[in-house]
C-alpha positions in Angstrom: 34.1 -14.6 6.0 35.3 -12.1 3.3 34.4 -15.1 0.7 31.1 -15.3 2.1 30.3 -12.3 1.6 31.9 -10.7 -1.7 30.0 -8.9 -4.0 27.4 -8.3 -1.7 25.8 -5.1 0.4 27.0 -4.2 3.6 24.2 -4.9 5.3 24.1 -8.6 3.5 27.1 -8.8 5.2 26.5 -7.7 8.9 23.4 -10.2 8.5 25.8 -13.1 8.0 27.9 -11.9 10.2 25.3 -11.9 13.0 24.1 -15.3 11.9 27.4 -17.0 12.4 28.1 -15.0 15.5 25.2 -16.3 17.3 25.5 -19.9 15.3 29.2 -19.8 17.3 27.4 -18.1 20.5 24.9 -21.0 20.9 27.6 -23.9 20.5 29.6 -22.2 22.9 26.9 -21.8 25.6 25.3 -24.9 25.0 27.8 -27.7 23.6 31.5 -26.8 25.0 32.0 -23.8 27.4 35.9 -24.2 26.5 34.5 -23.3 21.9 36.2 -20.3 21.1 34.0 -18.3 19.0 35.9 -17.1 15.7 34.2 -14.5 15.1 34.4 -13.0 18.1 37.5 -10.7 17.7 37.1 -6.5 18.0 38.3 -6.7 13.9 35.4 -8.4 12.5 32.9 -6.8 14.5 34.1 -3.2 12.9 34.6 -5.0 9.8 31.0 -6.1 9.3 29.4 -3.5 11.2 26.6 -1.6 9.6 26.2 2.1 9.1 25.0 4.6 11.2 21.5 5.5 9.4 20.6 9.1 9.8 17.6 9.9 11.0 15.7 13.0 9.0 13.6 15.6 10.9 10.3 15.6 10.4 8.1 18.6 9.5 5.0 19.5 11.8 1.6 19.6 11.0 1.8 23.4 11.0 4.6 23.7 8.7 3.1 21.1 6.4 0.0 22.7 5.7 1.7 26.4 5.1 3.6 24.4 2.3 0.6 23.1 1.2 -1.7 26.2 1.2 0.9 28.2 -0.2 1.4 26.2 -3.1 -0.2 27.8 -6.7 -1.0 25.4 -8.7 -3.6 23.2 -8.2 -1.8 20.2 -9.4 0.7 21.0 -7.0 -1.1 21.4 -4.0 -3.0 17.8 -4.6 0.5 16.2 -4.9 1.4 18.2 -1.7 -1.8 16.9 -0.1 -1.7 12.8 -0.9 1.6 12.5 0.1 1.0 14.6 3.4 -2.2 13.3 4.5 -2.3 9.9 2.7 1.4 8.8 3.8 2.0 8.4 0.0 5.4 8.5 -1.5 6.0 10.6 -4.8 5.9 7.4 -6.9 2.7 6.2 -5.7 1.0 9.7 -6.4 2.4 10.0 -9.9 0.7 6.8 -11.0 -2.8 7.4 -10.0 -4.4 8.0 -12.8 -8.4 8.7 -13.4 -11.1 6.0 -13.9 -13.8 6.7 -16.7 
């Protein structure tokens, strides 16, 4: 498995993983009941496991438009206001750019 997966991200790996482990799971259940399933062992589950992804808080309405209106600049504030209202990230508002 650690051939399979070298060089690549850990959540590459936990894919594979999960792929094989329900690859094994199926011939098990539906080919031989006596298959032991190789990658079924406490190790390789912690092993190929993913991370925990932490989850951010998110701002409410309230508190997003007292940023906003508090903002100076005009610039600023439109930023503020796409990516607020418009679900845009900072990369998609930079490259607007006006039509003539």
């Amino acid at each position: 498995m650690n051939q399979l997966t070298e060089g690549r991200k850990p959540q590459t790996k936990c894919a594979r993983f999960t792929s094989l482990l329900a690859f094994f799971n199926f011939a098990k259940n539906n080919l031989d009941p006596d298959f032991i399933n190789p990658c079924d062992s406490p190790m390789l589950r912690k092993l190929f496991r993913t991370k925990v992804k932490t989850q951010f808080d998110i701002l409410e309405k309230e508190t997003v438009d007292e940023i906003i209106f508090r903002t100076n600049k005009m610039r600023d504030r439109l930023i503020l206001e796409l990516m607020a209202r418009g679900a845009m990230r900072i990369g998609e508002v930079l490259k607007i750019v006006p039509t003539i």
